[in-house]
C-alpha positions as CSV (number, residue, x, y, z in Angstrom):
1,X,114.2,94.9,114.7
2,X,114.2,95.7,110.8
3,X,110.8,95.6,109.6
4,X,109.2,95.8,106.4
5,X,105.8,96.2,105.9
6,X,104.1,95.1,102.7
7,X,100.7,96.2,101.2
8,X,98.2,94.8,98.5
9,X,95.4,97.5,97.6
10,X,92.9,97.9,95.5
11,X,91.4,101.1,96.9
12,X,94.0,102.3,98.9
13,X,92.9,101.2,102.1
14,X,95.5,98.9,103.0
15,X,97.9,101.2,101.7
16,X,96.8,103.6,104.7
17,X,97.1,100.7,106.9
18,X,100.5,99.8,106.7
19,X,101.4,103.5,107.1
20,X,99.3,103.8,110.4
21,X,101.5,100.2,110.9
22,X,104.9,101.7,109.9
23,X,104.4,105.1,112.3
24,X,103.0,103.4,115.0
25,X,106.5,101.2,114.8
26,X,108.9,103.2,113.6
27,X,109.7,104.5,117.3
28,X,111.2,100.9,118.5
29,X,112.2,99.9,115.0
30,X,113.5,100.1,112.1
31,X,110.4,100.4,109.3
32,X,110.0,100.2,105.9
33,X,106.5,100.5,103.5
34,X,106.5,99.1,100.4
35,X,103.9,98.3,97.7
36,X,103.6,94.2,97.3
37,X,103.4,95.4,93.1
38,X,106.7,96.9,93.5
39,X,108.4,93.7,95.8
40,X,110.1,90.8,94.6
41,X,109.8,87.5,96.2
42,X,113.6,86.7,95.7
43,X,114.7,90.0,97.5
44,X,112.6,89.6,100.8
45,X,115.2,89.0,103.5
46,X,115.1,86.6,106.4
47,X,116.7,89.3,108.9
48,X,113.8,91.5,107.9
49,X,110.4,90.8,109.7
50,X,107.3,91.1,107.2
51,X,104.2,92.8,108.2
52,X,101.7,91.8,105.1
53,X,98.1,93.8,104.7
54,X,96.4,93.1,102.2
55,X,92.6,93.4,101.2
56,X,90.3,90.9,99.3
57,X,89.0,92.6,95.8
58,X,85.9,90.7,93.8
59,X,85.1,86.8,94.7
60,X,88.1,86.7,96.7
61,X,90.9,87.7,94.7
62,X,93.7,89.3,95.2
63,X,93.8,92.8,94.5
64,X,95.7,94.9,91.8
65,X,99.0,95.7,93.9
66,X,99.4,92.1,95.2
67,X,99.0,90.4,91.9
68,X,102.3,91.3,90.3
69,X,104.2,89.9,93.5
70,X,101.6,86.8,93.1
71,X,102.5,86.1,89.2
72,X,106.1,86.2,90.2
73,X,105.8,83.9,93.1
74,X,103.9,81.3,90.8
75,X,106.3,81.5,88.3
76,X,109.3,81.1,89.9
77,X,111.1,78.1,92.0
78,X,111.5,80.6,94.9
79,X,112.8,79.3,97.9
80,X,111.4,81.5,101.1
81,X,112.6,79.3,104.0
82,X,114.0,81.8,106.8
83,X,110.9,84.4,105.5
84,X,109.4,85.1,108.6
85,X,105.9,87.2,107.9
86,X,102.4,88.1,109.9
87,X,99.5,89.0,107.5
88,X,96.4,91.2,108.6
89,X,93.3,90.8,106.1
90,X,90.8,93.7,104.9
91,X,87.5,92.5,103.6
92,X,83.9,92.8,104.4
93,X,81.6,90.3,105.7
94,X,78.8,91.5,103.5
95,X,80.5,88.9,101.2
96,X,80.6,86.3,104.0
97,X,81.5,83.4,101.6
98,X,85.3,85.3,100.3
99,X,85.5,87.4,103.2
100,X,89.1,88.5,103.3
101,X,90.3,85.4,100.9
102,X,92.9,87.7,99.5
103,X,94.7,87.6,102.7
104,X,94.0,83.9,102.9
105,X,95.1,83.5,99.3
106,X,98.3,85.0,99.8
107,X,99.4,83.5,103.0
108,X,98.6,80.3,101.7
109,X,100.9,81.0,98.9
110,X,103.9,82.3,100.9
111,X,103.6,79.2,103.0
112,X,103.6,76.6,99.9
113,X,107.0,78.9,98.6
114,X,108.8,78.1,102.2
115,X,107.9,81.0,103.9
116,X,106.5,80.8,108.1
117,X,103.7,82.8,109.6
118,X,104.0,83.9,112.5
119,X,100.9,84.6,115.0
120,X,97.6,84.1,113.5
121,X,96.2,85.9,110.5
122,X,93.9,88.9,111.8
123,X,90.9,90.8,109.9
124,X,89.5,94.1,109.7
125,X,85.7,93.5,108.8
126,X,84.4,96.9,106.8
127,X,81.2,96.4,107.4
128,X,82.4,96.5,111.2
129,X,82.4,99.4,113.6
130,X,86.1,99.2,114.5
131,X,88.6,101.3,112.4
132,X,91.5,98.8,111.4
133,X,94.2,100.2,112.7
134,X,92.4,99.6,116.2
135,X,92.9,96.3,115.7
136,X,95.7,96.0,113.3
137,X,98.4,98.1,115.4
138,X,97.8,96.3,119.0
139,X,98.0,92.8,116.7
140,X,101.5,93.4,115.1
141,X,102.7,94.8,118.7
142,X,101.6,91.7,120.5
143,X,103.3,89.6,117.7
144,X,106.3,92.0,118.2
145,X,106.1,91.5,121.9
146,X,106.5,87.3,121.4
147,X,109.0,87.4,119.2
148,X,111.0,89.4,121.1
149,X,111.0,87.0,124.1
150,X,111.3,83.9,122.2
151,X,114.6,82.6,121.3
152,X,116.1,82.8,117.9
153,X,115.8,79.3,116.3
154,X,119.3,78.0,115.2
């Protein structure tokens, strides 16, 4: 399956998580890693699976890499019916009341533009004891896993 795996960062966490994502897939697939500040909403590809990370910066914004790919999905008419995408948040639960909104945010967007989620959104809590690629790789596999053994829609 062609994969492409799509970061927003502030810090450069998430950035290390879709790398830990991308090697822990590129065995059984065909993996890309790309910055969300350096993607355009009109080239994502509906063969192309999406893998989103991103992480929540502030009161729940979106941080600095994902805001160029948000400007241009607000101001165009884009069309992303046939985008298929899962989305894994990074936040901390210190700020309980936007914990991991930038995910949220995002998805939300992607979904009024067209776009289909599949599986359900999964966070990585900082002020947790788990590292997030613990959580984040055996999530995308089991996504992985289902899609594989559901049928293509027509």
């Amino acid at each position: 399956m062609r994969i492409s795996v799509l970061y927003g960062t502030e810090t450069g966490n998430a950035e290390m998580l879709a790398e830990d994502i991308q090697s822990a897939l590129a065995e059984e697939h065909d993996v890309t890693c790309a910055n969300l500040a350096d993607t355009d909403p009109a080239e994502l590809e509906g063969e192309t699976f999406h893998v989103i990370v991103c992480s929540t910066y502030d009161d729940g914004n979106l941080p600095a890499s994902a805001q160029p790919f948000a400007d241009r999905l607000k101001k165009g008419a884009h069309d992303l019916a046939g985008i298929r995408f899962a989305i894994f948040g990074l936040g901390d639960s210190e700020y309980d009341e936007t914990f991991t909104h930038g995910s949220l945010k995002l998805s939300e967007m992607l979904i009024a533009h067209g776009a289909t989620q599949v599986g359900t959104r999964s966070v990585h809590d900082a002020a947790g004891n788990d590292l997030p690629e613990d959580l984040a790789v055996p999530w995308i596999t089991d996504i992985l896993t289902d899609l594989s053994v559901q049928p293509e829609e027509v």
